[in-house]
N, C-alpha and C positions, 0 to 999 in steps of 0.2 A: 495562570496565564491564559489569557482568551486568542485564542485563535478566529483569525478572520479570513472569510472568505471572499475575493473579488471577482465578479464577473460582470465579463464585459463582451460584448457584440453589436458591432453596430452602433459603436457610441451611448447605447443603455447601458446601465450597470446597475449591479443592484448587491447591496452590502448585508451580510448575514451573520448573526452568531445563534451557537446552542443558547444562552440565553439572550434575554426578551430584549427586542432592539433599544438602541439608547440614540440618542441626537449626536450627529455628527454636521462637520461643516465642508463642503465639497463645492470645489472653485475648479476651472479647466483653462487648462493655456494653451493657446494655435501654436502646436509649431510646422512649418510645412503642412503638408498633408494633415495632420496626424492632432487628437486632442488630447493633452495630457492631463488626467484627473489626480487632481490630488483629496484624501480625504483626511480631516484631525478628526480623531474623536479624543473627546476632551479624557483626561486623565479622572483612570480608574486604579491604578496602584500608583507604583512609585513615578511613572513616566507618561506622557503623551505616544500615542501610539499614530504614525502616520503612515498610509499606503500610498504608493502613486503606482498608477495603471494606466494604458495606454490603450487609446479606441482608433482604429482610422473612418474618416468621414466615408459616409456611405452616400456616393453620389445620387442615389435612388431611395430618397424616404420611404417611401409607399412602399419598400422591399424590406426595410429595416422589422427588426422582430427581437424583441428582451432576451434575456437568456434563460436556458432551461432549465435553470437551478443545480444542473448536474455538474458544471464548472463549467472554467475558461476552454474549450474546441477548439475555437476556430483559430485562422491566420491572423487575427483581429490582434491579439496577446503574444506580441513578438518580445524581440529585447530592448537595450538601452540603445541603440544606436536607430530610429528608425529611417533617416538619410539613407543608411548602407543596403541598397537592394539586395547586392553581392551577401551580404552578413545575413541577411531575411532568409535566405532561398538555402541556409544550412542549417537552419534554427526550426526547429517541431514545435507546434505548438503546445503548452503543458497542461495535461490532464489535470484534472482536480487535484489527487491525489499529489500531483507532483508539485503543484501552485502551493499548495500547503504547506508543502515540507519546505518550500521554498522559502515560504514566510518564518517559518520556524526558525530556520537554520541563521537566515538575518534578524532574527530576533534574539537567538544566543548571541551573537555578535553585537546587537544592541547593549544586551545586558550588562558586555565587557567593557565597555566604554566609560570613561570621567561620568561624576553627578554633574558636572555642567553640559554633558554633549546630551545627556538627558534629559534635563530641563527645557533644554532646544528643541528635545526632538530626534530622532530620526529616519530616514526614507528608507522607504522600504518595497520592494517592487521584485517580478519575476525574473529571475537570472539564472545561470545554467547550472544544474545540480551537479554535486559529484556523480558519480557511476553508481555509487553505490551508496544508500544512506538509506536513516531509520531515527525517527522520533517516539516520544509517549503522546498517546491519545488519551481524550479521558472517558472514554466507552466504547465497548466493542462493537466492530463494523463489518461485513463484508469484505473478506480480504486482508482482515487486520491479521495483528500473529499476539500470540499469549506467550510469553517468555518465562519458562520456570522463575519460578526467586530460589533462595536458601533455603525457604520454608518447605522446598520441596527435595531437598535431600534429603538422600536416604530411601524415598520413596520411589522404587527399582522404575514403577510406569514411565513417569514424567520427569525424571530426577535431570536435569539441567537438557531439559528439551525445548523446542521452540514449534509451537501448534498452527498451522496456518490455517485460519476460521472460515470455511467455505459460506458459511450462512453463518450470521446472527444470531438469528433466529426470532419466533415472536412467543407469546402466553401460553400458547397452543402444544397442548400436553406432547401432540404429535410434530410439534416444530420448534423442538425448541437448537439452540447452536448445536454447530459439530463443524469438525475441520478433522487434519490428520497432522499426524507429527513428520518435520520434514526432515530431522538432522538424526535420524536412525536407520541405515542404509543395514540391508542384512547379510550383505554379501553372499546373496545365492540369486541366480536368476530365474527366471520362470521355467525356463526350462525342467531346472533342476526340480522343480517340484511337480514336475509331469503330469502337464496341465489334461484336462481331457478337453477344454471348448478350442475348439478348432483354430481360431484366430489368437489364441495364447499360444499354440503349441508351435504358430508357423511363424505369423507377422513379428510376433510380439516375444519371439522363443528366448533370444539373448538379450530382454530389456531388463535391469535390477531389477530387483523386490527389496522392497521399505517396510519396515513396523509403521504401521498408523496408528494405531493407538488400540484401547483395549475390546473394544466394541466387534462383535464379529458382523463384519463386512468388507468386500472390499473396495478400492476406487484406484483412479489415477488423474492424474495432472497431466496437462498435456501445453503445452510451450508452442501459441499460434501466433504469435508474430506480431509488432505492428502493424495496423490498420487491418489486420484479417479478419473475414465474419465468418463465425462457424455456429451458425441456426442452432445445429443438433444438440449445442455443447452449450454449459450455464459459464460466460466470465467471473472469474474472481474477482480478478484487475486485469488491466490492458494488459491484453498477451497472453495471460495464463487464464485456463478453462478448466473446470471437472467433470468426470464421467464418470458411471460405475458399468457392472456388469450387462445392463439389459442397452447400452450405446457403445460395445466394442466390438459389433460388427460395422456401423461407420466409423469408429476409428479406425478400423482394420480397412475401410475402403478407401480413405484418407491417403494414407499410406501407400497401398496401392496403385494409386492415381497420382502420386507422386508430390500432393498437397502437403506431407509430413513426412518426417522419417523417423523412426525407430526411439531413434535419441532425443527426439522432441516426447518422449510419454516417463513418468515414473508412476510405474506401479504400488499400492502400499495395501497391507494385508492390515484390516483394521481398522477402525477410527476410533476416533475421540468423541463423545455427544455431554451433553447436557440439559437439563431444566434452565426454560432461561433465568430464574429467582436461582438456583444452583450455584450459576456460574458466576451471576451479581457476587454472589454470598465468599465466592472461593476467590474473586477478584478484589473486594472488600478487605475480606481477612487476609490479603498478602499474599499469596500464591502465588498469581499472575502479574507478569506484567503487560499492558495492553499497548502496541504501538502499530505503527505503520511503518513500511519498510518499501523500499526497490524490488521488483518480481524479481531481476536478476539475483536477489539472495535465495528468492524461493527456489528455485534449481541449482544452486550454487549447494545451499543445504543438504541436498537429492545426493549429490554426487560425493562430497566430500566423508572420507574411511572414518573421521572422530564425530562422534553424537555430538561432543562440546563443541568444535570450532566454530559453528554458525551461534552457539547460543552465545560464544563470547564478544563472536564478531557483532551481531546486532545490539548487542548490551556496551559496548565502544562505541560503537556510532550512534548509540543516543545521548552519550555524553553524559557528565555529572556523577551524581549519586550509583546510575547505573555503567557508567564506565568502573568504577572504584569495584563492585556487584563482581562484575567479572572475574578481576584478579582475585578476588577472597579464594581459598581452598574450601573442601565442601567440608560440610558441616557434618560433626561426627555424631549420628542418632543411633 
């Protein structure tokens, strides 16, 4: 299944896949204000595949500018209604990440439909996600999460854990992926392990401590909000940041200043790393599953007493093969 991406600003748009671009046919219709793009690209499996996206006219050419590959931003990428100002002014624009899974989610829904509604066609366009949802990717990204399989029971580290992949990573002996495991809470706090750096033992005294994984190091995640900029700190995805030891004296200033509180941070002792050929290799042979998921799962993960409930939870909300995945019992090695 090819995942597409639409961006649009300013009435540009510009259509993209991991693989090499193919011909499509793309027509626009005035309505009100507003241009509505539709694009066929002509059928590559069993169905035509069609987007429709929506730009508003940019009274100011000479200010109009393409978009920046990184996704849909702006107010440009509203909903289906765009008459309804009232319906605009409560609608957020959707990040990349979120336009995707948008596509996704209407694309299972595609799938469910008559061989004749598919022959037709169907529209496909940005609409309001559930709260919480999680698809398969077909390669690890930034932000993405690694979902044990069965292949990995038995195995005490990772055995029905969910990895959230801070970096990729690239060839580079010294860069290759790492993330931390979110659904292993260890129910001791920082305190309890009597910290000596000064800004654990005060700011940060009653915040959990999490297994990250087996690597000795530690970090944390920290929950900055929509639209917040925090310089110091590297994004994951929108809203969630990481830091390790040598940036939790500006955490701790954070905090202080009243920019964050306590409960926006989870601690975890450990990571996870990789060679990135490594992680190809253990993704290949079945280990991992690779998807994308809502940040609210990644804190939701942090908090919750069972290691399993987040790994089942996002293995349901992807649906199919890996909804079935979930309910299996483990596997006896």
């Amino acid at each position: 299944m090819d995942l597409w991406s639409v961006h649009v600003k300013n009435t540009n748009l510009l259509i993209r896949n991991e693989k090499p671009f193919v011909s499509c046919h793309l027509k626009s219709v005035r309505v009100d204000n507003w241009k509505v793009f539709e694009i066929r690209v002509p059928k590559r499996q069993s169905y035509p595949l069609l987007v429709k996206a929506m730009g508003k006219k940019n009274s100011d050419n000479s200010n109009s500018s393409s978009s920046s590959g990184k996704g849909p931003e702006d107010d440009n990428l509203k909903g289906s209604n765009p008459s309804s100002d009232a319906q605009k002014s409560h609608q957020k624009p959707l990040d990349w990440r979120e336009f995707r899974a948008s596509l996704y989610i209407q694309e299972l829904a595609a799938n469910a439909v008559s061989d004749t509604r598919k022959q037709e066609g169907t529209s496909f366009g940005p609409k309001a996600l559930p709260l919480k949802w999680a698809h398969p990717i077909s390669a690890p990204e930034n932000g993405c999460v690694l979902v044990a399989t069965e292949k990995l029971d038995g195995v005490r580290t990772f055995e029905r854990t969910v990895v959230l992949l801070l970096r990729s990573g690239t060839k580079h002996p010294q860069e290759g992926p790492f993330g931390v495991v979110i659904n292993r809470p260890l129910g001791k706090k920082i305190k309890h392990m009597k910290p000596t750096n000064l800004d654990l033992a005060t700011t940060f005294a009653d915040c959990s401590l999490h297994f990250g994984g087996p690597l000795e190091a530690s970090m944390f995640l920290l929950r900055s909000g929509a639209g917040s900029e925090l310089p110091r700190f590297e994004e994951v995805v929108p809203g969630v940041c990481f830091g390790a030891r040598n940036s939790l004296e500006e955490a701790s200033a954070l905090v202080n200043k009243g920019v964050l509180k306590p409960q926006d941070f989870r601690f975890f002792v450990g990571y996870a790393g990789w060679q990135l050929d490594q992680l190809r290799e253990e993704i290949e042979s079945g280990y991992w599953y690779v998807a994308s998921c809502s940040a609210n799962l990644i804190f939701a993960g942090s908090q919750t007493s069972s290691s399993e409930s987040l790994w089942g939870e996002i293995l349901q909300l992807m649906g199919g093969q890996y909804s079935e995945v979930s309910r299996k019992p483990k596997q006896d090695i």
